[in-house]
C-alpha positions as CSV (number, residue, x, y, z in Angstrom):
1,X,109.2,120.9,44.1
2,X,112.4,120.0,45.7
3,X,110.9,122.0,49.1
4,X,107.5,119.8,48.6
5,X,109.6,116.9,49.1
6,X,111.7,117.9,52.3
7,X,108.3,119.0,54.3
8,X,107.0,115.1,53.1
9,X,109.8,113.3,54.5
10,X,109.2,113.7,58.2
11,X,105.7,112.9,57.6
12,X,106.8,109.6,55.2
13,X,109.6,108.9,58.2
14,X,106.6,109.0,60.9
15,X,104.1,106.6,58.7
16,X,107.4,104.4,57.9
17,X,108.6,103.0,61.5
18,X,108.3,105.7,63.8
19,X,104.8,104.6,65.2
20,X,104.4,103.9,68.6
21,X,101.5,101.8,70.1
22,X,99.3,103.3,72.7
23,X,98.9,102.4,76.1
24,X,96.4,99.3,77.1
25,X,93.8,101.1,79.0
26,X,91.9,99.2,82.5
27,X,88.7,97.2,81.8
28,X,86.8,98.7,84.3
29,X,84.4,96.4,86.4
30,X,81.2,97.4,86.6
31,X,80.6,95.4,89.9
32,X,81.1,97.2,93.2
33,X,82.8,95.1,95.9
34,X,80.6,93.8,98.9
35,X,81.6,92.5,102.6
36,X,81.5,88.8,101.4
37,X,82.8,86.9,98.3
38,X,82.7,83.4,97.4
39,X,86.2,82.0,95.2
40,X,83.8,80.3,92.7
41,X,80.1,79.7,91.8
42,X,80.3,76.0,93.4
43,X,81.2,77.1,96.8
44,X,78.3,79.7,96.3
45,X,75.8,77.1,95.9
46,X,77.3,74.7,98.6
47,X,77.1,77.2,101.2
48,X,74.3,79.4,103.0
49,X,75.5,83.1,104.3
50,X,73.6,85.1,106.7
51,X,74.2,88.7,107.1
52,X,76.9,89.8,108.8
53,X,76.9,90.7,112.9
54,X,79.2,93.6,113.8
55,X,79.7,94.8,117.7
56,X,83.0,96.5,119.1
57,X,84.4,95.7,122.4
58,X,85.3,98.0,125.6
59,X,88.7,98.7,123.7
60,X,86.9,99.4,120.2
61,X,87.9,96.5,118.9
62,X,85.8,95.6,115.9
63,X,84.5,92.3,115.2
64,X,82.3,90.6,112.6
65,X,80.4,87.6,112.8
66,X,79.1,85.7,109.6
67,X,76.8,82.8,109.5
68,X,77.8,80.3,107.2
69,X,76.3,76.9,106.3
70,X,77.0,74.1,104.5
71,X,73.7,73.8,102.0
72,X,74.2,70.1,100.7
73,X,74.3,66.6,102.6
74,X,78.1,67.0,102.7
75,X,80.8,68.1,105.0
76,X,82.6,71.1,103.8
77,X,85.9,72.6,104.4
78,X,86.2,76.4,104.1
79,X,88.8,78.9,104.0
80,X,88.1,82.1,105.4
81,X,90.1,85.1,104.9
82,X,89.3,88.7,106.3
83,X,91.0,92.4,105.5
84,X,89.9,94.8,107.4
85,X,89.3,99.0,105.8
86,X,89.4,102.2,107.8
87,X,87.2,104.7,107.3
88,X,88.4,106.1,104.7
89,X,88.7,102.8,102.8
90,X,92.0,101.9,103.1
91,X,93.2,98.7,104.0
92,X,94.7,98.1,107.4
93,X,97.5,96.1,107.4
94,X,97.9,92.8,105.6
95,X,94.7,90.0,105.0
96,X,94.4,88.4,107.8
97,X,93.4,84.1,107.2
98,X,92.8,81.3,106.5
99,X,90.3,80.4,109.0
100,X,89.8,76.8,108.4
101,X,86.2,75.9,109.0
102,X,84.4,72.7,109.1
103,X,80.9,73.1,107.9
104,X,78.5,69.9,109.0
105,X,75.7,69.2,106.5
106,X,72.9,71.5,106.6
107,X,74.1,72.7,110.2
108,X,74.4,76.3,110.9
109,X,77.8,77.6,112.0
110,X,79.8,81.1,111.8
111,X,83.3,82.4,111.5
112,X,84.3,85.5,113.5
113,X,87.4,87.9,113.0
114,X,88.3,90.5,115.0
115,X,90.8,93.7,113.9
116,X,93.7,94.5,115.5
117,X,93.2,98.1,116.1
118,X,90.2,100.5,117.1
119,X,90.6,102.7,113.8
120,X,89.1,99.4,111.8
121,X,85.5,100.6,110.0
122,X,84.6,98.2,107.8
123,X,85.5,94.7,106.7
124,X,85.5,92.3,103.5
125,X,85.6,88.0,104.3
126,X,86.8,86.4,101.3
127,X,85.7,82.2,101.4
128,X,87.3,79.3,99.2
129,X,87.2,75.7,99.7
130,X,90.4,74.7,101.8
131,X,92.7,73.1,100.0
């Protein structure tokens, strides 16, 4: 009996105060990231995008061209921010921005970035309203 006890007492110790919480696991997002993103769902329906123009220079240079809009009978001011991704997928250097743009009511306009270095593949233009 005495032996029954000793093989319980690392068990009891365990369920007593020895408990350690697990690790808090990633939410995973189920949405895959695109070129463009708006800061918030009011910006999204105050603005018209186009798609995306993309043409590289005698040097390789890449640079995008997005046509932007305001949508309302307002003027809007915009921040635009651009990183820029490799081939692979990794970012190059830091996010470049804010372009500040002025967008007249219901006149077409565009922002255009260009990289800094010929290894750029890809792109992603972040807008929010200026503050």
């Amino acid at each position: 009996m005495f032996s029954k006890t000793l093989t319980l007492l690392p068990l009891l110790a365990a369920l007593a105060g020895c408990s350690v919480n697990p690790p808090i696991q990633p939410r995973m997002d189920p949405y895959l990231p695109s070129q463009i993103h708006m800061d918030s769902e009011d910006l999204r329906g105050d603005t018209a995008v186009g798609t995306p123009n993309l043409h590289r220079d005698d040097s390789g240079i890449l640079f995008v061209t997005v046509p932007i809009r305001s949508a309302i009978d307002k003027t809007l001011y915009v921040d635009a921010y651009v990183t820029w991704f490799d081939r692979n997928g990794q970012p190059i250097g830091d996010r470049m921005g804010p372009k500040t743009l002025v967008l007249d009511p219901n006149t077409p306009s565009s922002v255009t970035f260009n990289s800094t270095t010929p290894r750029a593949a890809d792109f992603q233009i972040d807008f929010r309203y200026a503050r």
